[in-house]
C-alpha positions in Angstrom: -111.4 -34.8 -35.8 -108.4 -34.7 -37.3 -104.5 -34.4 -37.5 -102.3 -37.9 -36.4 -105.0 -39.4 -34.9 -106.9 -39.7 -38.4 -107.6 -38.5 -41.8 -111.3 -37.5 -41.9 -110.7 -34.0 -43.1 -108.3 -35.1 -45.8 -111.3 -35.0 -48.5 -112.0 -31.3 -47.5 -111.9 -29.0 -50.1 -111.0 -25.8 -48.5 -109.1 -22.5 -49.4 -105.9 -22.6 -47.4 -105.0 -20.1 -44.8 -102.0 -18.0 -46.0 -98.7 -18.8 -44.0 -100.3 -21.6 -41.7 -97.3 -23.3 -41.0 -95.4 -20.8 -40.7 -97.2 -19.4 -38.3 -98.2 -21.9 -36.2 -94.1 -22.8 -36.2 -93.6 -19.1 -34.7 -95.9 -20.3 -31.9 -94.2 -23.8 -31.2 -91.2 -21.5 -30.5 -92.9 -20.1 -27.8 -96.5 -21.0 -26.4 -98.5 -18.0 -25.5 -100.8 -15.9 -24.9 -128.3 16.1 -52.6 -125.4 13.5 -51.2 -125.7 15.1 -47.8 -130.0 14.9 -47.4 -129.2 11.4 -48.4 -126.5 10.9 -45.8 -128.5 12.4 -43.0 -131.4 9.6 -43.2 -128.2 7.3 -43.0 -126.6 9.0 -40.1 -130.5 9.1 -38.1 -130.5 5.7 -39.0 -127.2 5.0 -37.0 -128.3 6.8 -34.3 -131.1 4.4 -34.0 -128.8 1.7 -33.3 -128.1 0.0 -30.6 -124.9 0.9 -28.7 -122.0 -2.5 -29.5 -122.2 -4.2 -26.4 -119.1 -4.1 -23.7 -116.0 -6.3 -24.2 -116.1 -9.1 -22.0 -113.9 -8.7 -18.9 -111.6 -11.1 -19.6 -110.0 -13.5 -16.3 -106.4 -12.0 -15.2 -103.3 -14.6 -16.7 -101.5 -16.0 -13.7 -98.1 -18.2 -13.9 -100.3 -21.2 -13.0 -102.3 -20.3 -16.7 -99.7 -20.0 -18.5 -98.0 -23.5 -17.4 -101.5 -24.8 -18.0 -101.7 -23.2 -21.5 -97.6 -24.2 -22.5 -99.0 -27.8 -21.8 -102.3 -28.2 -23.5 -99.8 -26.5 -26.3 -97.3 -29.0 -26.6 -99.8 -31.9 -26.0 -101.8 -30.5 -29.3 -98.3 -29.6 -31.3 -97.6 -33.5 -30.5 -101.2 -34.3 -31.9 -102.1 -31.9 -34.6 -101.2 -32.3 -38.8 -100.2 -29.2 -39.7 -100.1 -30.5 -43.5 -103.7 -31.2 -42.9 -104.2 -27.9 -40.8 -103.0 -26.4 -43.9 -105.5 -27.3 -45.6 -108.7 -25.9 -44.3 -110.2 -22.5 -44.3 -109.7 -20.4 -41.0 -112.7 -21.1 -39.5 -112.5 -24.7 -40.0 -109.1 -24.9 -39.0 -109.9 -22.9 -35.8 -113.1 -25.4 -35.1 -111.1 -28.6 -35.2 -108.5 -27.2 -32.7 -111.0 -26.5 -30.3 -111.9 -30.4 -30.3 -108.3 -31.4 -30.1 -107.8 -29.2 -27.0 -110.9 -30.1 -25.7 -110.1 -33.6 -25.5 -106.7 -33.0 -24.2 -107.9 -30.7 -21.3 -110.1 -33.6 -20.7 -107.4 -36.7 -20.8 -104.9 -34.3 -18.9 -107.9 -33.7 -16.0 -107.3 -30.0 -15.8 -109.3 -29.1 -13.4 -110.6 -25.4 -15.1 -114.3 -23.6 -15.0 -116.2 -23.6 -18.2 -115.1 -19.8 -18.5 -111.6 -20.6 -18.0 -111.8 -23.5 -20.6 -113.5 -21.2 -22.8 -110.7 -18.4 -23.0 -107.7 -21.5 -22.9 -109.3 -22.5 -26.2 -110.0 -19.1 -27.7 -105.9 -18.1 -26.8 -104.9 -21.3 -28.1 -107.0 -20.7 -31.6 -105.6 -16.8 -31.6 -101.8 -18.2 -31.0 -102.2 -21.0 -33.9 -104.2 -19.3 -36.4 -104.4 -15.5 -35.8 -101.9 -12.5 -33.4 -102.0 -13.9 -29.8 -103.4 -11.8 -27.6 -104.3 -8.7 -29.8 -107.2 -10.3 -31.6 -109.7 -9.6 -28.8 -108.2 -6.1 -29.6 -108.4 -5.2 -33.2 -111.9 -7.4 -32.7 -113.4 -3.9 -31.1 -114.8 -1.5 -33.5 -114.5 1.2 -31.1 -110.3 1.1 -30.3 -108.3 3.7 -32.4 -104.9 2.6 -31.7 -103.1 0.0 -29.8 -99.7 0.7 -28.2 -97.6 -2.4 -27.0 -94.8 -1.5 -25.0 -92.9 -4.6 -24.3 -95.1 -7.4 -22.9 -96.4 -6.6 -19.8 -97.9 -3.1 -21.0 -100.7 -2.6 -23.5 -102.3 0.7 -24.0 -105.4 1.3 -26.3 -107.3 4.7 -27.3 -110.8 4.5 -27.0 -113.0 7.8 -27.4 -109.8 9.5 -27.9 -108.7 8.7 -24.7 -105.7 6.3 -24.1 -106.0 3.6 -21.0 -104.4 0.6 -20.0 -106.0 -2.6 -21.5 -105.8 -5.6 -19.2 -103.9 -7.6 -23.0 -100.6 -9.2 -22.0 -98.1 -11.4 -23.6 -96.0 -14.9 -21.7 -92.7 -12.8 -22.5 -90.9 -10.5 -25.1 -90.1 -13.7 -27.6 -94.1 -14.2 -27.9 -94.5 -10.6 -28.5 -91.5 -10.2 -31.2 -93.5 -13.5 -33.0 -96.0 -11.9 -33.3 -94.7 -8.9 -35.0 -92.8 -10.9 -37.3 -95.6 -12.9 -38.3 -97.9 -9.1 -39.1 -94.8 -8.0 -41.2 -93.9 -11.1 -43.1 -97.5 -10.5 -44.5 -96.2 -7.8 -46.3 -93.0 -9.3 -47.5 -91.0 -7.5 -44.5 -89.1 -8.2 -41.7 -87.9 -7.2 -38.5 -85.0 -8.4 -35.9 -81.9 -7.3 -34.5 -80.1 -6.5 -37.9 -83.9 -4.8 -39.0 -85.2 -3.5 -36.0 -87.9 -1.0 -37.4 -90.4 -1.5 -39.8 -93.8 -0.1 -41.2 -96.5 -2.6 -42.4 -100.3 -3.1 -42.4 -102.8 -5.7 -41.1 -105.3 -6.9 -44.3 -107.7 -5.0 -43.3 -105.5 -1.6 -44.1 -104.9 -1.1 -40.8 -101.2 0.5 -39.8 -98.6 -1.3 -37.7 -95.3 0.3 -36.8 -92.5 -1.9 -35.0 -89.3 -1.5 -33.1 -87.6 -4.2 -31.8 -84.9 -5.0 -29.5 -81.8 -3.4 -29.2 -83.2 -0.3 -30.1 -86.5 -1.0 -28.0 -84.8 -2.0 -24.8 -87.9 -3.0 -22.8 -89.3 -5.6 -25.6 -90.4 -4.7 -28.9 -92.8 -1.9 -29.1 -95.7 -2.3 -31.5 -98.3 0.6 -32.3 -101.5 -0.5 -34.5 -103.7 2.5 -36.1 -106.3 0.8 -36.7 -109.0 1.1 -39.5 -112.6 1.0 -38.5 -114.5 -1.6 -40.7 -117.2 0.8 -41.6 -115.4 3.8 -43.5 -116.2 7.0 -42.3 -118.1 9.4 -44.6 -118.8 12.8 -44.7 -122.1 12.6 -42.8 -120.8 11.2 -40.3 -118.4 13.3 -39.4 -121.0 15.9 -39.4 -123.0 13.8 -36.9 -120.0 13.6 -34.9 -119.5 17.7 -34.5 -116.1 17.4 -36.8 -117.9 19.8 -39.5 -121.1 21.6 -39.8 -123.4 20.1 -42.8 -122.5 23.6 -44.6 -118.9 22.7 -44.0 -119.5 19.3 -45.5 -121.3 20.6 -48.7 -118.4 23.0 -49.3 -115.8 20.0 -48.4 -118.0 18.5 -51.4 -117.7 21.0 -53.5 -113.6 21.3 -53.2 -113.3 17.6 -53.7 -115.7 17.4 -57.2 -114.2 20.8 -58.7 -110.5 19.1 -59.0 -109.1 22.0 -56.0 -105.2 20.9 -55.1 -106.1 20.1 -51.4 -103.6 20.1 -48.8 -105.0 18.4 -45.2 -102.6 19.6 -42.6 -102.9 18.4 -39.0 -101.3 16.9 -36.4 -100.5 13.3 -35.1 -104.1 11.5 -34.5 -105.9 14.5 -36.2 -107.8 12.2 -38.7 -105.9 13.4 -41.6 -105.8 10.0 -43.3 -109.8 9.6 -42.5 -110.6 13.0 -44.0 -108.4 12.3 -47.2 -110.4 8.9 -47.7 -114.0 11.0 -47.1 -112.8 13.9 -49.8 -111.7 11.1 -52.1 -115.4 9.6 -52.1 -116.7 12.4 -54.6 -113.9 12.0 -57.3 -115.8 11.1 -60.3 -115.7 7.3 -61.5 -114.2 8.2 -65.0 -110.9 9.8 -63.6 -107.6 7.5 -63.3 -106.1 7.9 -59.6 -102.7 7.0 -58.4 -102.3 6.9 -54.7 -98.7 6.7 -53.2 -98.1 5.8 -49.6 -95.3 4.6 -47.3 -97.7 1.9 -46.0 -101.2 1.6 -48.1 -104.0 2.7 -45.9 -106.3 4.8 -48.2 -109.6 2.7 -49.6 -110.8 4.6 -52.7 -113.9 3.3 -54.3 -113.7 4.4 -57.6 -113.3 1.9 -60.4 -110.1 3.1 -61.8 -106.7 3.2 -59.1 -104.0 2.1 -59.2 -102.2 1.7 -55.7 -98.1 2.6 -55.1 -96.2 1.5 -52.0 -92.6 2.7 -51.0 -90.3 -0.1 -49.9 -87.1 0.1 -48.0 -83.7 -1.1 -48.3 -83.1 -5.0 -47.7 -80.4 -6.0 -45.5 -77.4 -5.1 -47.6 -79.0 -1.8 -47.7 -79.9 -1.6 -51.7 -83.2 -1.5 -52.8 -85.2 1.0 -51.2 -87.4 3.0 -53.3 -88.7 6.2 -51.8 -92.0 8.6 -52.4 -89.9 10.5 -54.2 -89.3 7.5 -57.3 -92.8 6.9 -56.4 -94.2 10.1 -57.4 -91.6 10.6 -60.1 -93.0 7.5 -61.6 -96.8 7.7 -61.2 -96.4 11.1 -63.9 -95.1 8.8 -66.4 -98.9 6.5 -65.5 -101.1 9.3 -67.0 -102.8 9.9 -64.0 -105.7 12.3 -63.8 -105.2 12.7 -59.5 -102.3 11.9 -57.7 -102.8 11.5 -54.1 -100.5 10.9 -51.4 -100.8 9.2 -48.0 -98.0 11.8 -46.4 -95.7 14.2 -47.4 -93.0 13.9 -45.2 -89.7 15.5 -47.2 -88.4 16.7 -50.7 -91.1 15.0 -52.4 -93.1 17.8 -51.6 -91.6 19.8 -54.5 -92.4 16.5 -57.1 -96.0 16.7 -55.9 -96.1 20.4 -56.2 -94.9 19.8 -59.8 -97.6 17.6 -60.6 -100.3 19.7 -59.2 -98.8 22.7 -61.3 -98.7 20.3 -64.6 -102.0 19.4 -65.6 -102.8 16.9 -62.4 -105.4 19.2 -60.8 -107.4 18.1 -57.9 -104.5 16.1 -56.5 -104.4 15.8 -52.6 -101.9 14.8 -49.7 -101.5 15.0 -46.0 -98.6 16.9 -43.9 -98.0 17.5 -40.4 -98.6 20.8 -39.0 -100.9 22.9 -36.6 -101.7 25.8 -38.7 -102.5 26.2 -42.7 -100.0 29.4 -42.2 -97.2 26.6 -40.6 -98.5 24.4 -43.4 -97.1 26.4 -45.9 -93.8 27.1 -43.7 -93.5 23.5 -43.6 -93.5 22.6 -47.4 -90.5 25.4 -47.5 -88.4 24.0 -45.6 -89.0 21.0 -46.7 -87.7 21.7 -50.4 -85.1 23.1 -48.7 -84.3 20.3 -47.1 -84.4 18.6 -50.3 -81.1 20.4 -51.4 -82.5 22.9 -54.0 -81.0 26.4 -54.2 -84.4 28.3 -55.3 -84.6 31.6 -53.9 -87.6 32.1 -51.6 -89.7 34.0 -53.3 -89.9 31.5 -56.3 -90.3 28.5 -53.7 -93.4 30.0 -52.4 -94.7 31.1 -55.7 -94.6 27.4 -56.9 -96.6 26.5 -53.7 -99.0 29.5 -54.3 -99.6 28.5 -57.8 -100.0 24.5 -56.8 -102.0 24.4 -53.7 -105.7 25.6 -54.1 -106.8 24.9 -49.9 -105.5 23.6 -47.2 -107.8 22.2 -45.0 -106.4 21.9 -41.2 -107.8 18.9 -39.0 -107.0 19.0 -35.2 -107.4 16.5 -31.7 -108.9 19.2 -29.4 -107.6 18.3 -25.4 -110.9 16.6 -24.7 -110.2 13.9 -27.6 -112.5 14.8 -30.1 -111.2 15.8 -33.7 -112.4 18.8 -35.2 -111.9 20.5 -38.7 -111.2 23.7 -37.6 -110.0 25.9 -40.8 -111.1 25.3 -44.6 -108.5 27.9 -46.1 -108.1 29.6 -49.4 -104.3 30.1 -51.0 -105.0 33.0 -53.0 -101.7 33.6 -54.2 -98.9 36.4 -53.3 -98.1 39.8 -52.3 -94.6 40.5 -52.0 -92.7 38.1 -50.9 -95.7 36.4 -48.6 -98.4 33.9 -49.6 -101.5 35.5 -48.8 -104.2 33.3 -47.6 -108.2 33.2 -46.2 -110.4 31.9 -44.4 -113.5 30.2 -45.6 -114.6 28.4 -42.6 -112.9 27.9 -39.7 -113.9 26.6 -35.5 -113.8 28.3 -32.4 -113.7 27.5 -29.2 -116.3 28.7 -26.2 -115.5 26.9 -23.4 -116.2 23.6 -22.1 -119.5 21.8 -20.9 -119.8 20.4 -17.5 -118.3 17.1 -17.8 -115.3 18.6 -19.8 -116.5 18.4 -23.5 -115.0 21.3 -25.5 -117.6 23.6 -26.5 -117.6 26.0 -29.9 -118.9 26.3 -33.2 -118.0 26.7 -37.4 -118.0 30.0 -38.5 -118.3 31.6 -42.1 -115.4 34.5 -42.9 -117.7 36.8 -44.6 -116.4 35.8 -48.4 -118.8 35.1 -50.7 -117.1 34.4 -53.9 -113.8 32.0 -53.1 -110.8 32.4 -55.7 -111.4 29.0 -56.9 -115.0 30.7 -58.0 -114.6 30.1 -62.0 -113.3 26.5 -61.3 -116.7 26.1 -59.7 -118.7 27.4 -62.3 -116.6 25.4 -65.0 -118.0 22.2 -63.1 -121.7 23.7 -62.7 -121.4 24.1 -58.9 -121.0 27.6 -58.5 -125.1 28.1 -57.4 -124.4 25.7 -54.9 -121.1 26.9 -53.6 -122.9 30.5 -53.4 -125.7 28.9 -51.1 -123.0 27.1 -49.1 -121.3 29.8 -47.8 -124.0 32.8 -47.5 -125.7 29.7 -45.3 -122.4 29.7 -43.7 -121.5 33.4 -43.3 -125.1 34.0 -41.9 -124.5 31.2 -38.9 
């Protein structure tokens, strides 16, 4: 034991939490609550696994809790040495809590089950030492995103369906600590005079805040969360995203240095099919991501990681994509990639692709690789350039090599449903094909979408002679007369 009532610890020799007393300050405020043959002996192997077993159902918060809770608090606040707290790693730091509060619940004669004792000490550790009530949360693998709509409403999607969780907060005040405390992490902030901000959890995952006045029911926080085991290729084949051939071919795009393009809409996977196409760039090239909020996990040896950041309070500061981009071609990067393309840096990354940067990739909203293209018009349009038509869309023709669509079907499950060619122009109209793309049957009996990839009928894509320049052109050919014949 340690903390006022002794020193015992003081000889540990432990790496210290980041931000302990701050944090634990924020809660005195406010007590609370062959790649693919290889891949498919992986994916049979996951199969094989047994399913993660169920969340525990946790006991519903009553007043009478939280008065209980708000005085264990205060009794350990009155007990505890931060300095010393400070000290120790988290799970140290979280063990010796546990023994404080247990001997307070025990002077105090609370009269509490062992359950109840158990999930008073696990809040207590999650308000000191971690984000309140969300770690039982972003704890489960299986959660997508978590929506926080004030304090008394908390929505997660699981199996791309969004429910109610039973997760609430003591009041709005908790909840706005809490999201303070995620974006400080990133050397942000939000409150009345900053009442939005983007961030990300350490372990990549995205958090987006709005706070009060512009949030008038509490601060609404959304967490996309990242899965701890990265998605791959196979796996989204085992899932029905992609047929294997559609995965080889995805392969092929990737390790021939194609400009890619994945368009899709909100929730579409965009973001997890740019990190699986980003798994066969070759170790020896130099990468240069640019996001608004870092999110993408490359694994190759050699990248270097960008970050936009906004304005402070005085409004000076902010540095855009735009700079971002602008920048990185002064790095002598091989692949630029970019987390989203949401405005006139569209034309900059077109300019890269279209000056020696070639397999560079990004992500854009849309429904269709037709809007796609619409949408990267008007958005150097909206940029302010005066370039007739007809030259805009012959830049985009000459940057973008495919565009690969992603989509959330009505039953939840994510689909790649077109692989498509930009083959250049006729006219004054970018002329495109298909080389794969997903239709839709019907549905099954319990409401599953049912369909199936389809080849197009080409057998030699215009990106052919990249392919044979990297010695993949046999393999491409295989791909899709595999594919045209399903």
């Amino acid at each position: 034991m340690f903390g006022k009532r002794g020193n015992d610890s003081a000889g540990r020799t432990q790496t210290p939490p980041p931000a302990m007393a701050s944090a634990a300050a924020a809660v005195i405020e406010r007590p609370a609550a062959p790649v693919l043959q290889e891949s498919a002996r992986e994916a049979a192997a996951l199969v094989r696994q047994p399913p993660p077993p169920a969340p525990r159902k946790r006991t519903p918060r009553t007043d009478d809790y939280y008065d209980t809770k708000a005085q264990v608090f205060s009794a350990l606040i009155d007990t505890i040495d931060l300095s010393q707290l400070a000290k120790l790693d988290g799970e140290s730091a979280r063990e010796e809590i546990r023994d404080i509060v247990n001997d307070i619940i025990t002077i105090k004669n609370f009269a509490m089950s062992i359950s109840e004792q158990e999930e008073l000490l696990e809040d207590i550790c999650n308000d000191v030492l971690g984000y309140g009530p969300l770690e039982p949360l972003l704890a489960r693998d299986d959660i997508a995103d978590i929506m926080v709509n004030g304090a008394g409403q908390t929505f997660i999607e699981v199996n791309g369906k969004t429910i109610e969780s039973d997760v609430r907060f003591r009041d709005n005040a908790q909840l706005l600590s809490i999201c303070q405390r995620i974006v400080s992490q990133v050397g942000r902030r939000v409150d009345e005079s900053s009442p939005i901000c983007d961030a990300r959890l350490p372990d990549g995952s995205r958090v987006n805040v709005i706070a009060p006045p512009l949030a008038i029911d509490g601060a609404a926080l959304t967490i996309r969360k990242f899965k701890k085991d990265k998605l791959k290729l196979d796996q989204l084949v085992r899932f029905g995203a992609i047929t294997p051939e559609g995965a080889v071919l995805l392969q092929i795009i990737g390790r021939v240095r194609c400009n890619v393009v994945i368009s899709g809409g909100t929730g579409s996977g965009k973001t997890t099919l740019l990190n699986c196409l980003t798994g066969y760039i070759d170790a020896d090239e130099r990468v240069i991501t640019c996001e608004d909020t870092a999110e993408l996990q490359l694994q190759q040896p050699h990248v270097v990681r960008l970050e936009t950041r906004p304005p402070n309070i005085e409004g000076e500061g902010e540095i855009t994509m735009r700079d971002l981009i602008k920048n990185c071609l002064r790095m002598r990067p091989e692949r630029i990639i970019v987390g989203e393309v949401r405005g006139a840096e569209v034309f900059d990354l077109l300019q890269a692709m279209n000056t020696g940067h070639d397999g560079s990739m990004g992500t854009i909203h849309a429904n269709t690789p037709r809007e796609c293209l619409a949408r990267m018009e008007s958005m150097i349009a909206m940029g302010g350039y005066t370039l007739p038509a007809r030259t805009v869309r012959e830049i985009i023709a000459g940057s973008i090599d495919v565009i690969i669509q992603a989509a959330r079907l009505r039953d939840g499950s994510r689909r790649i449903t077109h692989i498509t060619e930009v083959v250049g122009m006729e006219g004054d109209v970018i002329i495109t094909q298909d080389l794969m793309r997903y239709e839709i049957e019907g549905e099954d009996a319990v409401g599953k979408i049912v369909g199936r990839h389809k080849g197009s009928g080409i057998g030699r894509p215009h990106f052919w002679d990249r392919a044979r320049y990297f010695n993949e052109d046999k393999r491409l050919a295989a791909t899709l007369d595999t594919l045209n014949k399903e």
